[in-house]
C-alpha positions as CSV (number, residue, x, y, z in Angstrom):
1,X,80.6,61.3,77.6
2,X,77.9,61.2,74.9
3,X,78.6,64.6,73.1
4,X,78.0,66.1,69.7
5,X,80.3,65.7,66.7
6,X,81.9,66.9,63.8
7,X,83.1,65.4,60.9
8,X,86.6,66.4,59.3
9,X,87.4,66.6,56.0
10,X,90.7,64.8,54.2
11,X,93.4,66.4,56.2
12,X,97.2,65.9,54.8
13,X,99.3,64.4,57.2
14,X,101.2,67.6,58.8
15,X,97.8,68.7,59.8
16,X,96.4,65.3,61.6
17,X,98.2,66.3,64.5
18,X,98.1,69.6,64.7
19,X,96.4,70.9,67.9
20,X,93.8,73.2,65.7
21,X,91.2,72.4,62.9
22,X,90.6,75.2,61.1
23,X,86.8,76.1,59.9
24,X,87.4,75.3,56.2
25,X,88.7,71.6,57.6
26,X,85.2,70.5,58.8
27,X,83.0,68.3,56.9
28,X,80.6,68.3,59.0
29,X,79.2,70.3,62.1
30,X,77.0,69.6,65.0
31,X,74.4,70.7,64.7
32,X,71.9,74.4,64.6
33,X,71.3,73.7,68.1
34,X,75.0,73.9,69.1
35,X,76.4,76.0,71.7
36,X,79.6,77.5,70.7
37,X,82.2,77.1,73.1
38,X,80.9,73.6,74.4
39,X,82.7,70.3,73.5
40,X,82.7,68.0,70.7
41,X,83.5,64.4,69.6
42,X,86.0,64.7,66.9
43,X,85.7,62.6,64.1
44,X,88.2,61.5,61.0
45,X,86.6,61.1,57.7
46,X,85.8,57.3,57.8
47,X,83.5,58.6,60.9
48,X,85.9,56.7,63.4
49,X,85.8,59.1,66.6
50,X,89.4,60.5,67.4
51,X,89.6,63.4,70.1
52,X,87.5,65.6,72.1
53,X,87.8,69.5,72.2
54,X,86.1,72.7,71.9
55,X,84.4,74.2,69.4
56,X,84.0,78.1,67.9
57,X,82.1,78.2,64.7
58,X,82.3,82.0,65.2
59,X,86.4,81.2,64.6
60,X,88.7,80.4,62.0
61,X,90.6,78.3,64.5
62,X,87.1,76.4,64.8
63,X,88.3,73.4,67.3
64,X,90.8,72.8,69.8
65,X,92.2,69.4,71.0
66,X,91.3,68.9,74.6
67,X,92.3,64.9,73.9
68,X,93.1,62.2,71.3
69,X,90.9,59.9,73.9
70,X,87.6,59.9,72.3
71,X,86.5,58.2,75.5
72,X,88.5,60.3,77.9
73,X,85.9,62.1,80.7
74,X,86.6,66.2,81.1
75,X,85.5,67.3,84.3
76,X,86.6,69.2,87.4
77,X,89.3,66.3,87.7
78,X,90.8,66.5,84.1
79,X,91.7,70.2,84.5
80,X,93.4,69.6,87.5
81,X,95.1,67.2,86.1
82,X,96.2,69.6,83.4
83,X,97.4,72.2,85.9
84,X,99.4,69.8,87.9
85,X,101.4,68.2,84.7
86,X,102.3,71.6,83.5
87,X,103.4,73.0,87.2
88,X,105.5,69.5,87.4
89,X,107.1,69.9,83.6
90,X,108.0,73.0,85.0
91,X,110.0,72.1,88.1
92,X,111.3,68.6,86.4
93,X,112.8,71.5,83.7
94,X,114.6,74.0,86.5
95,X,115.1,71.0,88.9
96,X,119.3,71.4,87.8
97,X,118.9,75.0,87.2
98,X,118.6,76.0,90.8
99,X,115.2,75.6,91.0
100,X,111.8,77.6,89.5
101,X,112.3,81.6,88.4
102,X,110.4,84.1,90.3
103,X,108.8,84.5,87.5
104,X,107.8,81.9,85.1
105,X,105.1,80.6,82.6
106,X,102.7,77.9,84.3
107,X,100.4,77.6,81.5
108,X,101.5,77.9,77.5
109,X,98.2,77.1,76.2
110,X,98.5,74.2,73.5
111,X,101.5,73.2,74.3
112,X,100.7,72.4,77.7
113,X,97.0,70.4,76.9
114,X,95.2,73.7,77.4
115,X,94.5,75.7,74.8
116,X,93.8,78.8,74.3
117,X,95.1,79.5,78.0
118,X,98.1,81.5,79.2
119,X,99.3,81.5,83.2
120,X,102.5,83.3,84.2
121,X,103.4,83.5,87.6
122,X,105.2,86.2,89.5
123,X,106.0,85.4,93.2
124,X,103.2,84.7,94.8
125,X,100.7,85.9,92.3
126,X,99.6,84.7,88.9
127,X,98.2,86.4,85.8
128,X,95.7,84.5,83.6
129,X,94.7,85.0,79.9
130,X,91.5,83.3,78.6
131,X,91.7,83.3,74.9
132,X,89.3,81.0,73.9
133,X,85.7,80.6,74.4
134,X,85.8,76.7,75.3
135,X,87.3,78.1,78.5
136,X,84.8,80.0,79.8
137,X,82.4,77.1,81.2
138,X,85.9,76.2,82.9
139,X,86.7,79.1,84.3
140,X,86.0,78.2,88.3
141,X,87.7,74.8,87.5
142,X,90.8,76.6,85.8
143,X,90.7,79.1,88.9
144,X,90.6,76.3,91.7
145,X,93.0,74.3,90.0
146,X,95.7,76.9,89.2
147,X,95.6,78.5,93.0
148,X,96.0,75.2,94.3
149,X,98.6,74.0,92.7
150,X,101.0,77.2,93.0
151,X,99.7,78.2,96.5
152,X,99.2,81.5,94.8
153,X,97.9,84.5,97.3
154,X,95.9,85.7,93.9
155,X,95.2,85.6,90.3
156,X,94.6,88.1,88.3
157,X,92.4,88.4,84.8
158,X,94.5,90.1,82.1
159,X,91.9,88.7,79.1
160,X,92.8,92.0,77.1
161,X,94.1,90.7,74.0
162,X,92.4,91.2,71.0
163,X,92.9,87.4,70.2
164,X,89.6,87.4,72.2
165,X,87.5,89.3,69.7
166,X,88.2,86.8,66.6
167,X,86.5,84.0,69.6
168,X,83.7,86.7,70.1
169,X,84.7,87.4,73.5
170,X,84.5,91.0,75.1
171,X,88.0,91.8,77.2
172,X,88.0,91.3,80.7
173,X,90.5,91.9,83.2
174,X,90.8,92.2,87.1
175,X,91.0,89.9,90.5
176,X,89.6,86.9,89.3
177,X,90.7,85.4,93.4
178,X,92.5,85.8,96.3
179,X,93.9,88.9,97.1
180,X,94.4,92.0,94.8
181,X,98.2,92.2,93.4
182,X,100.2,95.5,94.7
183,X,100.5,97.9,91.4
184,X,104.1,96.7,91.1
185,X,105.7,93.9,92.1
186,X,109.4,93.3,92.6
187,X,111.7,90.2,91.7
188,X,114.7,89.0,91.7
189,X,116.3,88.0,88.1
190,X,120.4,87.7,88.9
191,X,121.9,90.7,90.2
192,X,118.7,93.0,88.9
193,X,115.7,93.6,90.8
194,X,112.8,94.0,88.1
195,X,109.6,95.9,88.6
196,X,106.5,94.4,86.9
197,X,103.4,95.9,86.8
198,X,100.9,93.1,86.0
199,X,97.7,94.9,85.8
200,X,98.8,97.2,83.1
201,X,102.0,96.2,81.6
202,X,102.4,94.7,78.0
203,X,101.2,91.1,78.3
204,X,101.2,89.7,81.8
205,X,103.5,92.3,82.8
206,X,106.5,91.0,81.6
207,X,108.0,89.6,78.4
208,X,109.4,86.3,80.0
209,X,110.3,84.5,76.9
210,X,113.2,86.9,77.0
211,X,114.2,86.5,80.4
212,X,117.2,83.8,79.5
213,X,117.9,85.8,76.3
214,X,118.3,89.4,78.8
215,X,121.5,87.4,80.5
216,X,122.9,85.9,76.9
217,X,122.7,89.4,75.6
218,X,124.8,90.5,78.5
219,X,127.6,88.4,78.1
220,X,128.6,90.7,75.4
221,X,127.9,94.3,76.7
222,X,131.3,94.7,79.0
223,X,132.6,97.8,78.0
224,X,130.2,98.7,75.1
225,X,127.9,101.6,75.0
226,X,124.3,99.7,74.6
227,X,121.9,100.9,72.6
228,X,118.4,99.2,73.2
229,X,115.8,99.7,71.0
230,X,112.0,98.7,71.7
231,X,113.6,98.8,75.0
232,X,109.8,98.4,76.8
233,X,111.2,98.6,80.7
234,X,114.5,98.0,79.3
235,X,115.4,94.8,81.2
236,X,118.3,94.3,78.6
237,X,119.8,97.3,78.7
238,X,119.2,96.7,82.9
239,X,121.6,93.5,82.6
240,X,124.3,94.7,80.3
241,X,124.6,97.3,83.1
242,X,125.3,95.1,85.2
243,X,127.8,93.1,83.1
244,X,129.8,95.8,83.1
245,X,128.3,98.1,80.4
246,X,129.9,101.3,79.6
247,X,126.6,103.2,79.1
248,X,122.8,102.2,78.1
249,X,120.0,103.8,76.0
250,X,116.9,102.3,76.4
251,X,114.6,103.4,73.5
252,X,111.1,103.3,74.1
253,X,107.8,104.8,72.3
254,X,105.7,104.1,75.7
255,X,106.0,106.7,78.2
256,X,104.1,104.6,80.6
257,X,106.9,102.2,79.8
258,X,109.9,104.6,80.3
259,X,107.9,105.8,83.7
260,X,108.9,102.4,85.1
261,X,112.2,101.8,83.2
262,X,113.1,105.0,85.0
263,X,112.0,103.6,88.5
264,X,113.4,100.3,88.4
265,X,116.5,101.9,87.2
266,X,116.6,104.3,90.2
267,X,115.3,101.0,92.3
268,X,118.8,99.1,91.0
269,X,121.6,102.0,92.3
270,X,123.3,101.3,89.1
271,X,125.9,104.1,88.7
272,X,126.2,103.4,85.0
273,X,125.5,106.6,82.3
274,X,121.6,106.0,81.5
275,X,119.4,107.6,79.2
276,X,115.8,106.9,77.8
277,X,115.0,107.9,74.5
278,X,111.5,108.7,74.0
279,X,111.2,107.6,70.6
280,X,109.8,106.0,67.6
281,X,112.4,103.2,66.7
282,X,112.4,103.3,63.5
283,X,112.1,107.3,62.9
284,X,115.4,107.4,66.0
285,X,117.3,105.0,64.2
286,X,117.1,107.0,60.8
287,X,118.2,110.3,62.5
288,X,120.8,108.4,63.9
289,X,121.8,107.3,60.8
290,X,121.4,110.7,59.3
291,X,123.9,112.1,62.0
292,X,126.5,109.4,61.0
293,X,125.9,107.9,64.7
294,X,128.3,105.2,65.9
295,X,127.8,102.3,68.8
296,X,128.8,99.0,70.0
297,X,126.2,97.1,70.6
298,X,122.5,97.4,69.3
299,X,119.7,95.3,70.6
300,X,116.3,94.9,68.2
301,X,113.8,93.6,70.2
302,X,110.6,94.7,68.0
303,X,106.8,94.1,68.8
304,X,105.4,91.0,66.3
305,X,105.5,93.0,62.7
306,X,103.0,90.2,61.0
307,X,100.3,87.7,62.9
308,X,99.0,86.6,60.0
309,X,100.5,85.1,57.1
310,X,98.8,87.5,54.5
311,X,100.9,89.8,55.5
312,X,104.5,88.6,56.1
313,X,106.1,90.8,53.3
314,X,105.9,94.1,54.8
315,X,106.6,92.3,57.9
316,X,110.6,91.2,55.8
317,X,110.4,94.5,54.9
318,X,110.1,96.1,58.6
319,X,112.8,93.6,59.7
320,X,115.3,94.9,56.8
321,X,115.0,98.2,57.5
322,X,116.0,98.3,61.1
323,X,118.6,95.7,61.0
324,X,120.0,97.6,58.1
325,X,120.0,100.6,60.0
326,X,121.4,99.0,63.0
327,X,124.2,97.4,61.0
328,X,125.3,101.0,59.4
329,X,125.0,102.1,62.9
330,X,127.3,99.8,64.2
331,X,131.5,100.4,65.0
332,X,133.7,97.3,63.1
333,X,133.2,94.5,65.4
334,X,130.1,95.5,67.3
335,X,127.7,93.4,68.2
336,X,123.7,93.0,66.8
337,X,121.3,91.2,69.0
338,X,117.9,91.1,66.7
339,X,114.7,89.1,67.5
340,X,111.1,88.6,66.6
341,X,108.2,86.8,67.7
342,X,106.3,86.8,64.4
343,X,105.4,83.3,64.3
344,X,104.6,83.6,60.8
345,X,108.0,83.9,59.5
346,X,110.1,80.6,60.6
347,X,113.8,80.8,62.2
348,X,115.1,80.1,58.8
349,X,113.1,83.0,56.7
350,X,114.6,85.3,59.8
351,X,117.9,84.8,59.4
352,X,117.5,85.3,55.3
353,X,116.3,88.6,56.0
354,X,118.6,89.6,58.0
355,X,121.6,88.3,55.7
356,X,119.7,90.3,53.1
357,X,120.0,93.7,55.5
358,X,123.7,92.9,55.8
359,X,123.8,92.9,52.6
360,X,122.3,96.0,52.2
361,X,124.0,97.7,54.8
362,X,127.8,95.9,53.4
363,X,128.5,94.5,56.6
364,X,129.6,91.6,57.2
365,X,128.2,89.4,60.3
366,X,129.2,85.8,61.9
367,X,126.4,84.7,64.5
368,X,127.9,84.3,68.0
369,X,125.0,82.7,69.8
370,X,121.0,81.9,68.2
371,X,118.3,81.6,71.6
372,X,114.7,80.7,71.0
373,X,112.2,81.1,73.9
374,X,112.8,79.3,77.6
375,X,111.7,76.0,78.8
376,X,108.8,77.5,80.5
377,X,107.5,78.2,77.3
378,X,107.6,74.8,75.4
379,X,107.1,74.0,72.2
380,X,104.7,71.3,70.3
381,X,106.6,69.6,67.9
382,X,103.1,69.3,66.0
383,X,102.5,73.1,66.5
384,X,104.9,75.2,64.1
385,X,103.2,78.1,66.3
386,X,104.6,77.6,69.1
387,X,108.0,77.9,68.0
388,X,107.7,81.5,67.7
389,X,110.9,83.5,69.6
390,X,113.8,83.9,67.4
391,X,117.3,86.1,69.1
392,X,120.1,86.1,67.4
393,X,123.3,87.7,68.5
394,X,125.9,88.3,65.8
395,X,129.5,90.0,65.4
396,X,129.4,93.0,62.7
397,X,132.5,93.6,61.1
């Protein structure tokens, strides 16, 4: 392929093989006459050519890594290729755990060769994300590929995130082939049916990095009353309940969300007490605490507080305050189950902050289990990114 190029600058050596070059690590660009979005030879400062991948001089994240191959051809065929080494990573992972989920992640973007591309699949339908603009041209290729390879009846366009904007992309979302999804879709996760509503749910519908973490959680809720906050449908509180859980509140700021959390709950014939708190978290947990409240088990499973590094001090500061509140919230020898997908702040600076709230809150705790995200969602070893799902699950005393 005879393509344009760009030039980096001096990169350190943690960066060299990181999937992104960021703006203010180019040299050199293509060109005035280049096309944003359209690919580019990628070369080291010596000018010796090293990878091929898109480019968005309208981003900070200005190229991605298609390939280290400098000589490697993307067509119709490479993207296929793509698809079908992610789909086979996939079953090679659940081959000894009876098998692919009903739900699953197909496509994690960087870590699967495709950046800037999210595919999770539920039953027979799949849910795209397109978050980059070097997609785009790709889209029909992306489309064929992905419907062949799962034998999908339909995918659907949920390219709603904001991500999109900092590419320059408006959102888009709806059938992109195949046949139209129903509004909810049912599956199968253990004992639980869950409801999933794909076309205007959080995400793709569901949070399925959490979906091994929901059974973990479990484990400990015989005989506890559960109280789940950011509850969204409240697929943990849903498990505990069926572990044996003496009662659940779900807590939930969405009423959209607690709509369906209501149905899927009716949908299960669970018999255990139930109640959904239409709430803000953090203003419920303080009248909680006001009202000297007491429970067994709390689970914090908060929205990202920071995604972007600028502001990761509040975001220590939002985590501390609900955990603290949790803790003081908590009978001797209850359990905590905290998380957060702030990519920004590592697995180490989580569990600091939350040994800081325990100090705050004089409690002490001794971690039971620590869960990061399934292997549907891998992680690049060269991407600190994509190791982004921290749960941790500790005794309070």
């Amino acid at each position: 392929m005879t393509l344009p190029s760009i030039k980096l600058k001096s990169q350190p050596i943690d960066r060299r093989r990181h999937p992104w070059v960021y703006d203010n690590e180019v040299a050199e660009g293509p060109g005035a006459d280049f096309v944003d979005g359209n690919l580019v030879c990628v070369k080291e400062p010596g000018g010796r050519p090293i990878g091929i991948g898109y480019l968005n001089q309208m981003s900070k994240i200005a190229f991605r890594y298609l390939t280290r191959n400098p000589d490697e051809l993307i067509d119709q065929k490479f993207w296929q290729q793509r698809v079908a080494a992610a789909y086979r990573y996939r079953i090679d992972r659940y081959a000894g755990r009876g098998g692919l989920p009903a739900s699953y992640r197909l496509i994690h973007g960087e870590a699967d060769g495709i950046p800037g591309l999210t595919v999770d699949v539920y039953q027979r339908f799949a849910v795209c994300q397109f978050l980059a603009l070097g997609l785009e041209r790709w889209r029909a290729d992306l489309i064929s590929a992905i419907a062949e390879t799962i034998q999908a009846d339909g995918l659907y366009e949920r390219s709603d995130s904001t991500i999109r904007n900092l590419e320059g992309l408006e959102p888009q979302s709806g059938v992109l082939w195949g046949q139209e999804p129903p509004e909810i879709i049912e599956i199968s996760e253990g004992d639980a049916v869950v409801l999933a509503n794909i076309k205007t749910g959080a995400k793709t519908g569901l949070f399925l990095d959490q979906r091994e973490n929901h059974k973990a959680v479990a484990i400990e809720a015989p005989g506890r009353d559960v109280l789940n906050c950011f509850s969204y449908t409240g697929l943990f509180g849903l498990h505990s309940a069926f572990k044996g859980a003496k009662s659940v509140t779900d807590v939930e700021a969405s009423t959209e969300f607690n709509a369906l959390n209501e149905k899927q709950w009716s949908r299960n014939n669970l018999s255990v007490p139930h109640k959904i708190v239409d709430a803000n978290v953090f203003d419920y947990l303080h009248i909680l605490d006001d009202e000297r409240f007491k429970t067994d088990l709390i689970i914090l499973d908060p929205p990202a507080f920071t995604k972007k590094r600028s502001t990761r001090e509040s975001a220590a500061r939002g985590y501390n305050e609900i955990n603290r509140l949790a803790m003081r919230l908590l009978h001797p020898g209850g359990v905590l189950v905290t998380c957060s997908c702030s990519h920004h702040i590592s697995s180490e600076e989580f569990r600091s902050i939350i040994a800081r709230a325990s100090g705050d809150a004089h409690r002490n705790l001794r971690l039971i289990a620590q869960h990061g995200q399934p292997p549907d969602h891998p992680v690049l070893v060269d991407a600190p990114e994509s190791d982004y799902l921290k749960c941790l699950i500790f005794a309070v005393e």
